[in-house]
N, C-alpha and C positions, 0 to 999 in steps of 0.2 A: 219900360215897355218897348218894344219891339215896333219900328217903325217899319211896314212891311210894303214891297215893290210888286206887281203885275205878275202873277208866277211865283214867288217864294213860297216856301214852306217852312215852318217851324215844328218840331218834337211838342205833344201834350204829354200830362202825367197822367191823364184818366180820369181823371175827376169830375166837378159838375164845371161846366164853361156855360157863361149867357156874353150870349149877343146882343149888342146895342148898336142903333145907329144914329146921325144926328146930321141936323141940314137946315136949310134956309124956310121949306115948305115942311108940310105935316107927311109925315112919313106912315104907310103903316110895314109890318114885317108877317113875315112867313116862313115854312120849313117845308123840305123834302126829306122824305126818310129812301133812299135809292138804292138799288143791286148794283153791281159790278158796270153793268150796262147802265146806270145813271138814270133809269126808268122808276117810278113808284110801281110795287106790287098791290096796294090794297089803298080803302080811301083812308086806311088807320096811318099811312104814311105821307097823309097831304094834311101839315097842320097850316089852317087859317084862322083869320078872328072870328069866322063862325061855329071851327071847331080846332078848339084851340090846343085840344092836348093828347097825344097818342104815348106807347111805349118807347119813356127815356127822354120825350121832349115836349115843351109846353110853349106857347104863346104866354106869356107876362105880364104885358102890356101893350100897347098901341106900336113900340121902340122897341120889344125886347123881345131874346126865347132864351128858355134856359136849353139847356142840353146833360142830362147825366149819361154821360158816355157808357158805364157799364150796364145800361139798364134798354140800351138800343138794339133792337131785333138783333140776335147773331148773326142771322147771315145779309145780313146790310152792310153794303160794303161804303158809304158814305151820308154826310148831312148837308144838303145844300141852304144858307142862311140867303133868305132874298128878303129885300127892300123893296118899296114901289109908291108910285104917287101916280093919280089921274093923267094927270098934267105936266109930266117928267119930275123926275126925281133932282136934277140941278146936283151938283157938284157935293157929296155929302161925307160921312167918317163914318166909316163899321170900326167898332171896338172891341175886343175879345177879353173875358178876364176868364182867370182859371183858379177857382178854389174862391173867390173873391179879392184876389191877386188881378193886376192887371197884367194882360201877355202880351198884346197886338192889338195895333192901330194901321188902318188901312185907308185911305184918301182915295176918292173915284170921283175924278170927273167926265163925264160923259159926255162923248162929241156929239150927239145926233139927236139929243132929246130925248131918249131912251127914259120910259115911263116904269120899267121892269127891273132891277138887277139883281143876277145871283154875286152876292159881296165876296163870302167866305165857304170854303168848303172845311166840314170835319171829315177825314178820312183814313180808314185803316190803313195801318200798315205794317206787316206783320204783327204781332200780338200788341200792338196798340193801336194809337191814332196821335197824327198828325192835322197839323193847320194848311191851307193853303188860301195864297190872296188871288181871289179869283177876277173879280171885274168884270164881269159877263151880263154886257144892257141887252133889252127885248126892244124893239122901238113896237113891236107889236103889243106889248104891256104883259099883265101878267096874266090873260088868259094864254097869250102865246108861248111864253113861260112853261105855262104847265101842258101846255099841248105836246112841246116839244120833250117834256119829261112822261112824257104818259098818263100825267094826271088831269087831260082837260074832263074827263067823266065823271072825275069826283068834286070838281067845282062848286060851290053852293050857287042857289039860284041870285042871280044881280052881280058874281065875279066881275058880267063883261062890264061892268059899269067903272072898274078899276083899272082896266086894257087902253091904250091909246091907240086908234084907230091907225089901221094902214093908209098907202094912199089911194087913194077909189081904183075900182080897176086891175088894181095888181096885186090883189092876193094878202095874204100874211104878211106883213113886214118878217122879213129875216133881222136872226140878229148881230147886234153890231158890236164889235169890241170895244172895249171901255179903256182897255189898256195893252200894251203890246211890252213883250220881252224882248232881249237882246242873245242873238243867234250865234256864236263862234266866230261871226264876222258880217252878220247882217242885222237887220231887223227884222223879225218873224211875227205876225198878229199872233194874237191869243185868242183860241174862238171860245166857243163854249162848250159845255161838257160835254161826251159823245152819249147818244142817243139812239136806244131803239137797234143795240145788235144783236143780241139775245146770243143763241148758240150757232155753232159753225153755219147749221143753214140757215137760218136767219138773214133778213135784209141788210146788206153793206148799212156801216155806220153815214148819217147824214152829211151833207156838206155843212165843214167847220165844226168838225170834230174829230176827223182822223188824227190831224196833224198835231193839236192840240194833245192830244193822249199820246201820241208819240214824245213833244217834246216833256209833258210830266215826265215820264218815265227817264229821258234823259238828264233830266237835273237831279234826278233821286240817285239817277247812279253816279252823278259827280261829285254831289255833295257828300253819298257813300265814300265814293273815292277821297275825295279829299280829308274825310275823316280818318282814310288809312293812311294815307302818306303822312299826316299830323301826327299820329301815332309812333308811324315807323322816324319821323324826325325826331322825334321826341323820345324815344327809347334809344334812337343810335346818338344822341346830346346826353340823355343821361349816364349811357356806359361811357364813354369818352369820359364824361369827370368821373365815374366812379374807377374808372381803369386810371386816371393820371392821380389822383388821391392815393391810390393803393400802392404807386410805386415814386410818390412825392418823397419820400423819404431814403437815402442811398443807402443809407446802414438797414432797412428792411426789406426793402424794393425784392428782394429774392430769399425771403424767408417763407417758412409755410404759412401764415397769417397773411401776408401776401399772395399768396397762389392762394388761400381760401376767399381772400377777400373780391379777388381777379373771376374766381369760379360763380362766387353769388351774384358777381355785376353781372357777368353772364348767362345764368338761370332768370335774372330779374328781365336784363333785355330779350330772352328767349319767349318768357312767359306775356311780357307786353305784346310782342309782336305776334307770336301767335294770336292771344286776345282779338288782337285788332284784325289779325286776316279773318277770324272764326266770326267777326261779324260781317265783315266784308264779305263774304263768303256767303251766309244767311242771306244779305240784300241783293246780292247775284241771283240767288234762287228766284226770290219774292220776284225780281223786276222782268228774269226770264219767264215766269210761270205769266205774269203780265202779260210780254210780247206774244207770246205764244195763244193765250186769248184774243188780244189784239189781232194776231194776224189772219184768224178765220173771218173777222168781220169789217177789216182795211177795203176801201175801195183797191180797184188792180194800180194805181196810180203810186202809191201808197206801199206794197204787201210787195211780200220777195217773187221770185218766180215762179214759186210752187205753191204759188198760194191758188185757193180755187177758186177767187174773184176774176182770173184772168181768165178762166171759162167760164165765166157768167157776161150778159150783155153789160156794155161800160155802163159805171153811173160817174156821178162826177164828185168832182174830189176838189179838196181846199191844198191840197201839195201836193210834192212828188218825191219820190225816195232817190235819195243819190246814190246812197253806198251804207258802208255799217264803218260805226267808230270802233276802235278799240283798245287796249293796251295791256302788252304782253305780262308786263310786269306788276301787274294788276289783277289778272285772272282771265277767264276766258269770253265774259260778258261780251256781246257784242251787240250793239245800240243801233238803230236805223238814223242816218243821216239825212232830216228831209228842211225843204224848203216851200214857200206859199206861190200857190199859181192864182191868176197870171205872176209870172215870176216880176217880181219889185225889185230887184235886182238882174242883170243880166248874169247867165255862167259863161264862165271861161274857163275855158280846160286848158291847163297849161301844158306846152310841151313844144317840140320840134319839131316833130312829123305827124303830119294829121293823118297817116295810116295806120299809123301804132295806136291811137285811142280810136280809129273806127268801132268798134264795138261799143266803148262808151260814151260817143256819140249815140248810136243808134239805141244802149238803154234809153237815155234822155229823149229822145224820139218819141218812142215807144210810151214813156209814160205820158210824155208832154200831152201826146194825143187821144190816151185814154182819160185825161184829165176833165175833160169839157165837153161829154158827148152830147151836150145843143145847141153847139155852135159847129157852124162849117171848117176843119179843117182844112187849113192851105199854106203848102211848106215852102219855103224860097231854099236853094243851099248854093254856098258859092263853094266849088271845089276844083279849084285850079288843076291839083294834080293828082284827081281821079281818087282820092283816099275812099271815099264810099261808093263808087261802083257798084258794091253788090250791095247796097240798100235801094238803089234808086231803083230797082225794078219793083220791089216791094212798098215804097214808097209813092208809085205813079199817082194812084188814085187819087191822093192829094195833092199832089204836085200840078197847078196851072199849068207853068212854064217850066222849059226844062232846065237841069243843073248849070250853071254859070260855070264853064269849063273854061273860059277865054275871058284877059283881066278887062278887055274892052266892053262886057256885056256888065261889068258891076256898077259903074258906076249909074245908069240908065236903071237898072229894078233898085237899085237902093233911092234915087229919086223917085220912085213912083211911091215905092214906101211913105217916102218924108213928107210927099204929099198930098199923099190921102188921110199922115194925118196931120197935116196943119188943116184941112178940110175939115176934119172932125173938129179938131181945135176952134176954128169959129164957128161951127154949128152948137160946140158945147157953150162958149163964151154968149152967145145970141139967144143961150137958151132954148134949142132945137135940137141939142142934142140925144143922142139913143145907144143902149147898149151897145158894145159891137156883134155884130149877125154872127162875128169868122173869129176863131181863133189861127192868128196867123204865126208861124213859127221859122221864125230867119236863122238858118246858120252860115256864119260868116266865117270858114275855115280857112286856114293857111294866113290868116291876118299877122300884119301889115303887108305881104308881099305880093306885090300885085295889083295891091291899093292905091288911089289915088289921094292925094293928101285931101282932097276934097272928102273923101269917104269918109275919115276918122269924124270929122265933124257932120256928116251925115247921119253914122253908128250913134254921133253924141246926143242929135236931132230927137232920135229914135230913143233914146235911153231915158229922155225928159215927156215924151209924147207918145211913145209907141202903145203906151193901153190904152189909148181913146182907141186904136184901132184893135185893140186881143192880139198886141204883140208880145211873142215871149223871145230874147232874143239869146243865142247862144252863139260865142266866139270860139274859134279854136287858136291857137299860135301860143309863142313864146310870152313870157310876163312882161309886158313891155311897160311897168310902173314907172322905169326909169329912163322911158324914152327921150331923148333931144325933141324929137316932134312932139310941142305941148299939147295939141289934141290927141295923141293916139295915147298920153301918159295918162292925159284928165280919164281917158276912158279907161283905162286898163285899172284906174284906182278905182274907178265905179261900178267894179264889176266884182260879183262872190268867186274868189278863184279857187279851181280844185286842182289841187297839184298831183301829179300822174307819177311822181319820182318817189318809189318807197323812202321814209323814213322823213317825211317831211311833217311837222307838226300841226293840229288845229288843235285851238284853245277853249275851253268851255269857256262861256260866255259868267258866270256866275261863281268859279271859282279858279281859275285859270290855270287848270292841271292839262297838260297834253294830251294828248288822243292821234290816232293815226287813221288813216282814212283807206279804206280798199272800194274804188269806188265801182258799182254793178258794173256788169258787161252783159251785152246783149246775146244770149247763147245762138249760138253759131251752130248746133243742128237743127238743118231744113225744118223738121217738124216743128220742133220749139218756138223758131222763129216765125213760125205760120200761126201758133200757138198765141203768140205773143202778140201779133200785128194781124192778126184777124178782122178786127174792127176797122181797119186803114179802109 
């Protein structure tokens, strides 16, 4: 049985799979039958204990559903398997068996109390279905659950009696991740499924769900990937012995039974690796034909340039797109690169000259501040030697104070930073604390030069504190990991860094095949860029 992590997936054969789950308190379970878009179309696709059985799926038991995958609506693009208790669900096990075979076991403990969870997903993929371990709590329980899937109308009367109450005052509880994956070099949440995009004009996908569907889509194409290189290692290992076999012998080594023997190693390794590109190939399609839905219904935080979220008013978003992965020798796929705002890591553009990535500075800008449009905007940038210039007139609106051109004005705004938020910090410890009103967004360019050694441990301040206040912070300068100065090293280790030098590698986080990075640049005709930072 398959011990499964936060995000994996496993291949099904098609067959009937039941789920089961199991915990400390009494559990009961339920089922989504969902579109592409992770919505129910009808109340034949919301199985409860009051109505317990639709086409291809049943309620069981109190613990259990079954599922016969070929008898699931065709154009259902997924099965959401949820759990729930009144009273939080506590730390529990989803089991999967397949045929009466066990397949997957999944462990979720829940940080928040979370009364709701979607455990496991079934989900197509190309002419089958795969598993995914989802871990997705509601702390709003499972009316909120199904609210968010489309199904709170087909509710039976007394559901809300299963829900665990928000907290007074504030609406819906959102919900909370149960479990988080591991990002090419960060830690990225796992929200929940995306919700409610429908077709291109349709409303942008909700907060905590862009990113989420983005990062699915990038582990299917690694794991794709990695199933090709296994391949291609493995056909270039077996011609190597079938070609040293064929010429082990001196008195043969150059006879025609030898050249025919040479010819077949070669037809076999031709025929393997073809095989393996021709599926490789298939799940390029499948995962482009994906982005390309995905990207009509991305928040603009999220979606390329030409997406038509960026002419629509901002909504807000759970990431931000850096760039697209790719690799050449792989095919043409190209994957979006994104990460979680407020960013939990600081970026750092690495490089020399903070003129030569003005542009990808100013993408990050751009998105940062379509990211959050209910909170106030307000930019800090220290730019000693004038690299963005020609943002900062576009820029102004949000900009308080002006750019930090002179190294004597950094070290005074980076204390006001550190404390407003040690301020926050005992108003949170005292228990008085509040959202932050402002998303505030520091770029600290040309670092270390200029800097005052005080700064680095200011940057550090800010790196441990800075989201009590909605700080996102982004560094520009050289990779100083292996600085002499121990605070500006602590910090450059604690930072996601994106390397500006073609041909430098980032590693899938789940199967650690290379990838190369082209990160966005901000387009640079007028219109575009008005296009772009409209909302500023």
């Amino acid at each position: 049985m398959k011990q499964l992590q936060s995000g994996q997936n496993i291949p099904l054969a098609g067959g009937v799979v039941r789920f089961e789950v199991d915990a400390a308190v009494p559990l009961g379970v339920s089922a989504l039958v969902v579109a592409a878009d992770l919505r129910v179309g009808s109340e034949d696709d919301v199985l409860l204990a009051e109505r317990p059985a639709g086409p291809g799926v049943r309620i069981e038991s109190a613990a259990a559903v079954v599922v016969t995958l070929e008898q699931v609506r065709s154009d259902a693009q997924a099965v959401l398997l949820v759990a729930s208790a009144p009273s939080g669900t506590g730390v529990l096990t989803a089991s999967l068996s397949e045929n009466d075979i066990p397949a997957a076991q999944f462990v979720i403990a829940p940080q928040a109390g979370e009364s709701a969870l979607i455990c496991l997903e079934l989900y197509r993929r190309g002419g089958g279905w795969k598993l995914r371990a989802v871990g997705q709590g509601y702390a709003g329980g499972l009316m909120e659950l199904l609210r968010v899937h489309g199904a709170e109308a087909y509710a039976p009367p007394g559901a809300d009696s299963r829900a665990a109450s928000g907290v007074e005052g504030q609406g819906p509880a959102a919900p909370v991740a149960a479990g988080a994956t591991t990002v090419v070099d960060a830690t990225v949440p796992v929200p929940g499924p995306p919700a409610a995009p429908g077709p291109a004009e349709a409303q942008p996908l909700e907060v905590g769900h862009g990113l989420e569907r983005l990062w699915m889509i990038f582990e299917d194409a690694a794991r794709s990937a990695a199933a090709l290189e296994s391949a291609r290692g493995y056909a270039t290992e077996r011609l190597d012995q079938e070609l040293s076999a064929a010429v082990s012998d001196p008195a043969t080594r150059n006879s025609p039974a030898a050249d025919a023997a040479r010819a077949a190693a070669q037809r076999r390794y031709d025929e393997l690796t073809a095989t393996a590109e021709a599926g490789h190939q298939r799940d390029c399609i499948q995962l482009q034909r994906e982005l390309a839905e995905a990207e009509s219904v991305l928040p603009a935080s999220l979606a390329s340039w030409r997406s038509p979220a960026w002419d629509r008013p901002a909504t807000a978003s759970d990431g931000i797109r850096l760039g697209e992965l790719y690799a050449l020798d792989r095919g043409g796929l190209r994957v979006p690169y994104c990460v979680p705002v407020p960013l939990n890591r600081p970026l750092w553009v690495d490089t020399e000259s903070s003129a030569a990535v003005a542009p990808v500075v100013g993408a990050l800008l751009a998105r940062l501040l379509r990211a959050a449009p209910g909170r106030r905007p307000v930019v800090d940038i220290v730019d000693l030697t004038g690299a963005f210039a020609g943002l900062i007139g576009r820029l102004a609106p949000v900009m308080t104070e002006p750019p930090i051109t002179d190294h004597s004005g950094i070290s005074p705004r980076l204390q006001r930073l550190v404390d407003a938020a040690e301020l926050a910090e005992m108003a949170f410890n005292s228990g008085q604390g509040a959202p932050p009103a402002e998303h505030r967004i520091l770029v600290a360019a040309d670092f270390p030069h200029g800097y005052q050694a005080a700064d680095a441990q200011r940057l550090v301040a800010l790196l441990a504190r800075g989201d009590l206040i909605g700080l996102s912070l982004v560094i520009v300068g050289a990779d100083e990991s292996d600085s002499s100065d121990g605070a500006v090293a602590a910090l450059s280790r604690s930072c996601r860094h994106l390397p500006t030098v073609s041909g430098t590698p980032l590693f899938d986080p789940w199967t650690g095949n290379a990838w190369q990075l082209d990160l966005d640049l901000l387009p640079q005709e007028p219109e575009q860029q008005a296009r772009i930072l409209r909302s500023v």
